[in-house]
C-alpha positions in Angstrom: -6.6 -12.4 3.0 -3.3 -12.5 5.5 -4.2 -12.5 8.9 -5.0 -9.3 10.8 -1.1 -7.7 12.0 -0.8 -5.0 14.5 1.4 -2.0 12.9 2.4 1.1 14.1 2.8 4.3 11.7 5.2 6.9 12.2 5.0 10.2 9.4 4.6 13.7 9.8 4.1 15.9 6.8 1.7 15.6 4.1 3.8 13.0 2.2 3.1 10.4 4.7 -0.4 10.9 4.6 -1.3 8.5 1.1 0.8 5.6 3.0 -1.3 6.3 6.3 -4.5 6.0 4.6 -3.6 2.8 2.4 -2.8 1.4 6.0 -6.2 2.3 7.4 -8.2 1.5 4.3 -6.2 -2.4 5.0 -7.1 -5.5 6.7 -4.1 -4.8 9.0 -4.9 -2.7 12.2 -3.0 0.7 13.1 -2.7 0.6 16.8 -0.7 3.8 17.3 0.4 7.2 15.3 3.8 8.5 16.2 4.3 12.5 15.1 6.3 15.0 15.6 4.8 17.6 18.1 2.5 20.7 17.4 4.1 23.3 15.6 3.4 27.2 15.8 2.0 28.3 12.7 0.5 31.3 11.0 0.6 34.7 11.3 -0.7 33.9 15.4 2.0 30.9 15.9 -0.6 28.9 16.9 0.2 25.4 17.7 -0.8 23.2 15.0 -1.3 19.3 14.9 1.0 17.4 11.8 -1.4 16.4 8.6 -0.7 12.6 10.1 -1.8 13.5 13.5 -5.2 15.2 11.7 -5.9 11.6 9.9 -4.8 9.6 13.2 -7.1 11.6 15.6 -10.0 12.0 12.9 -9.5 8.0 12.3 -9.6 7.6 16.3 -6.5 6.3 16.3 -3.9 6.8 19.4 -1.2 9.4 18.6 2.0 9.8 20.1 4.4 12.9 20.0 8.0 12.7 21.7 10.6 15.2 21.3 12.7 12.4 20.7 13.5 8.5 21.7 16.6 9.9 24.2 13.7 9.3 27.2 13.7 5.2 28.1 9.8 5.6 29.3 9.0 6.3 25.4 11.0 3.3 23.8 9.2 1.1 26.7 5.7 2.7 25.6 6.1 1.8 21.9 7.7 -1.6 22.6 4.7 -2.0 25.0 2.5 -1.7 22.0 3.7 -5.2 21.0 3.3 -4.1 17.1 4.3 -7.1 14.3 5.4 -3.7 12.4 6.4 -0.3 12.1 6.1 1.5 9.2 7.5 5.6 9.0 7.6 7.7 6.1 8.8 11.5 6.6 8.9 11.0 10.6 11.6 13.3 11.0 13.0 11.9 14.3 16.2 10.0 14.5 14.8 6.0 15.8 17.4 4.6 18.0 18.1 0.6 17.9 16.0 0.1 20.2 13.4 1.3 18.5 14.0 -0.2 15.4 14.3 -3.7 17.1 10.5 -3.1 18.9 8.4 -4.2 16.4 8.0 -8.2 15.9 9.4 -7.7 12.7 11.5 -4.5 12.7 10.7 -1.1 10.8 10.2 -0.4 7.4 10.8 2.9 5.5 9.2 4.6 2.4 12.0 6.6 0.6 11.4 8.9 -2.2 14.6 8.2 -4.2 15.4 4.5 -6.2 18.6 3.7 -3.8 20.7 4.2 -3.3 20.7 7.2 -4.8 19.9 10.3 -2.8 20.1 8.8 0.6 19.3 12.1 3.2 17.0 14.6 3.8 15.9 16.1 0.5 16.0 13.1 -2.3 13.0 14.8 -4.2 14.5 18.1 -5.1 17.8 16.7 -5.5 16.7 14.5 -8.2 15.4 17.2 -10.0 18.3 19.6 -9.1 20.3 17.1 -10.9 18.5 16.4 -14.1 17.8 12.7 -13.3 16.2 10.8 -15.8 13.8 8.7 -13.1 13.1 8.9 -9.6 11.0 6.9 -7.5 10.3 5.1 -3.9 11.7 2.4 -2.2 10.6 0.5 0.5 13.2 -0.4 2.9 13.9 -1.9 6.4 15.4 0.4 8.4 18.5 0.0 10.2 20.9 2.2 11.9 22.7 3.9 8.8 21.1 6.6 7.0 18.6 5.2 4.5 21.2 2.2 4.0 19.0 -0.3 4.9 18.3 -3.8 2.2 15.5 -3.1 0.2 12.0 -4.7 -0.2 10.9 -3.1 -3.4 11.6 -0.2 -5.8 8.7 1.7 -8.1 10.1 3.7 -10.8 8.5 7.0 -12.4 10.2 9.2 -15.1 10.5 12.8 -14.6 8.4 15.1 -17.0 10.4 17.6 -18.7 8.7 20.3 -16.7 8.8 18.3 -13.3 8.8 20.3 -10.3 9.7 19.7 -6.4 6.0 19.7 -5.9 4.8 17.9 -8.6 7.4 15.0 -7.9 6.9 15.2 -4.3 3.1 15.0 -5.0 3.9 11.7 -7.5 6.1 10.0 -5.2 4.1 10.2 -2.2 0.9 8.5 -4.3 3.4 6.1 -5.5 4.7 5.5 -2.1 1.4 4.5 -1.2 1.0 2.0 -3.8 4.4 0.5 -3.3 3.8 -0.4 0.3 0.6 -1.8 -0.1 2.2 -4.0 -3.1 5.2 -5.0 -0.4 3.2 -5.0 2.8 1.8 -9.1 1.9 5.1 -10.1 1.6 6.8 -8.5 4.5 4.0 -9.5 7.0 4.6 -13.6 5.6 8.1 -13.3 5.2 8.3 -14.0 1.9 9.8 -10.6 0.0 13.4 -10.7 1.1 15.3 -7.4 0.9 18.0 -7.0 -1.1 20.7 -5.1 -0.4 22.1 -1.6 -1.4 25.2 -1.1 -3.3 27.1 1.3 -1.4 29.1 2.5 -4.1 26.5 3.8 -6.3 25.2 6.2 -3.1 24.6 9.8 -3.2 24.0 12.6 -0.7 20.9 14.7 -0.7 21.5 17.2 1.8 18.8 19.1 3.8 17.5 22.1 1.7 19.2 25.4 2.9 17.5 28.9 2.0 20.8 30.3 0.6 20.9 27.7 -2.3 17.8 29.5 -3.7 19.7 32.3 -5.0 20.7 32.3 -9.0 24.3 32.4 -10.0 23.4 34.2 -13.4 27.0 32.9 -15.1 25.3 29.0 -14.6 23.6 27.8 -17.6 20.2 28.7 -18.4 19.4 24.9 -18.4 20.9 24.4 -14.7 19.4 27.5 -13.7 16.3 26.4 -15.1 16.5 22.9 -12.4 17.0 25.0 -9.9 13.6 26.7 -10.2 11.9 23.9 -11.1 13.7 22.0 -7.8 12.8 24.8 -5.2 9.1 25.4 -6.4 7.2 25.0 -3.9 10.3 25.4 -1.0 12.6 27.3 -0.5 12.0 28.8 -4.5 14.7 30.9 -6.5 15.3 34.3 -5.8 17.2 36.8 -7.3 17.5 41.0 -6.6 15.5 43.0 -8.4 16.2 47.1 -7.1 17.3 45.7 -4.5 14.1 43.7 -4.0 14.4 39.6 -3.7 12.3 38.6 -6.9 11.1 34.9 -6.1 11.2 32.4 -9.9 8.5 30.6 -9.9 8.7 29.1 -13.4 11.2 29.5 -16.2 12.4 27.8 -18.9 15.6 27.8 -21.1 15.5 28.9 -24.6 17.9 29.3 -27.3 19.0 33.3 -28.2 20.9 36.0 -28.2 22.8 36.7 -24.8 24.3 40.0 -22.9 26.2 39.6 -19.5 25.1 37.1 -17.1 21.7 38.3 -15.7 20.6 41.0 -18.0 17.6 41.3 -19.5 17.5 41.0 -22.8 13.4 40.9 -24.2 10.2 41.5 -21.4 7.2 40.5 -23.4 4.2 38.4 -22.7 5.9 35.5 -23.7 8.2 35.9 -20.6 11.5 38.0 -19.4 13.9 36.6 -21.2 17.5 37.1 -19.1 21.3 35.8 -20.1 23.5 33.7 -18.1 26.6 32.3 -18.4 25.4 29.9 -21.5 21.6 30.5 -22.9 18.7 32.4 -22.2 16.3 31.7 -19.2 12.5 32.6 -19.7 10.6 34.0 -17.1 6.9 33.2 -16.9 6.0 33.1 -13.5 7.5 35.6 -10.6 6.8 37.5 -7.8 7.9 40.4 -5.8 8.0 40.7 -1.7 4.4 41.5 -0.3 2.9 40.3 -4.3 1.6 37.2 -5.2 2.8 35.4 -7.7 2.1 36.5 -11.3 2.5 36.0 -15.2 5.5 37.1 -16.4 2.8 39.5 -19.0 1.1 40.8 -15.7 4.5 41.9 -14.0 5.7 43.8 -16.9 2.7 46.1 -17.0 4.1 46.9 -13.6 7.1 47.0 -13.7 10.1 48.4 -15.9 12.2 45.4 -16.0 13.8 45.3 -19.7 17.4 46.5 -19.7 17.8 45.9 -16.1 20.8 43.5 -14.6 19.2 40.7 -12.2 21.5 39.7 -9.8 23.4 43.3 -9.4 23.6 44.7 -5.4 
């Protein structure tokens, strides 16, 4: 067993959670949580603690939430915590050098993308946006460039054929997991030596933006199809409905006759079958404002959608 290493974890949503718990379920000893701050929440915008700050305080572990690093007194605080490692997945906070140069032996970063493709924000959704193949996680050391840092180890998985945001983002944060606890010996001794990225094989994935949820009915039905599958759970396709936004859960692209882009050319309870630009998309799962979410056999006992233009102000 390697010897006992003091290491600081920095996450905030429920992707970093996995990783946190590998850490605490290890030899190694967390000595401090960094978060992001309480958010309001809910319907009474109630502050609410970060899933990671839930595990840290229910683990008894110190948690720390600054705004940012631009305050000297934090850096000094985490420096003070003379930590052989940091390790941050999801943090959400820009780490200055001097952060990254705190710990003994630097900081290391779960990504969910193999880099360096998708570097950024949203590397999950993007992957799927884009049809990849594979996607995976790399662990990384951090340095100053955006997710540029030489890498430590990569853990592929291939995307199903029905992969969502969620279920990917869901995958790759087990996987994340995993991969660090398979890197962390080797880190800690010294003896896994990063390798690093080719920066001409590197692609953007920009934050998510609400206004990218909205279906351009002359795309394909396969690219339309991604995009559902992408934004489900956040921010998910939408489209008008008299003049409602009707939210696409799940749909899938089929072969058939087509009409003008977003028509609707068959509503039965196999799905709601509508043209675009090259194929059919079927329905199966939607939802109307103030609904839930429903089978695409429920909403047409509801509602008169056959014949109707999707898309149409």
């Amino acid at each position: 067993m390697s010897e006992r290493k003091r290491i600081i974890f920095a996450g905030t949503p429920d992707f970093a959670v996995p990783p946190l718990r590998a850490l605490l379920a290890s030899p190694h000893q967390v000595v401090a949580v960094y978060t992001q701050p309480d958010r309001p929440a809910g319907r009474g915008r109630k502050l609410s603690p970060s899933p990671v700050k839930e595990v840290a305080v229910g683990a008894g572990i110190p948690v720390h939430q600054p705004v940012n690093f631009k305050d000297p007194q934090h850096v000094d605080e985490l420096a003070a915590l003379h930590a052989d490692l940091m390790i941050v997945v999801a943090y959400g906070l820009l780490l200055p050098k001097a952060v990254l140069d705190a710990p003994r032996l630097g900081c290391v970063n779960i990504h969910a993308s193999v880099l360096p493709r998708w570097r950024g924000a949203a590397p999950i959704q993007r992957a799927v946006l884009a049809g990849d193949a594979e996607s995976g996680v790399t662990i990384m050391r951090m340095e100053e460039g955006l997710d540029t840092g030489p890498m430590f180890l990569i853990e592929r998985t291939p995307l199903a054929a029905d992969e969502t945001g969620g279920s990917l983002h869901d995958r790759l944060s087990s996987l994340g997991a995993t991969a660090l606890m398979r890197a962390l010996p080797g880190i800690l001794d010294g003896t896994l030596r990063p390798e690093p990225q080719d920066d001409g094989l590197a692609c953007y994935a920009k934050k998510l933006d609400k206004a990218e949820a909205t279906i351009d009915w002359t795309r394909s039905a396969p690219d339309i199809e991604r995009q559902v599958r992408a934004f489900n759970p956040w921010p998910v396709a939408q489209t008008l409905f008299e003049d409602a936004n009707l939210r696409i859960w799940r749909a899938h692209a089929i072969s058939g006759v087509v009409g003008s882009p977003g028509s609707v050319m068959n509503a039965t309870r196999a799905g709601i079958d509508v043209s675009t630009g090259d194929g059919l998309l079927r329905v199966t799962e939607l939802q109307l404002p103030g609904k839930r979410a429903m089978a695409a056999r429920d909403f047409i006992n509801a509602q008169n959608i056959q014949g109707t233009t999707l898309g149409a102000p």
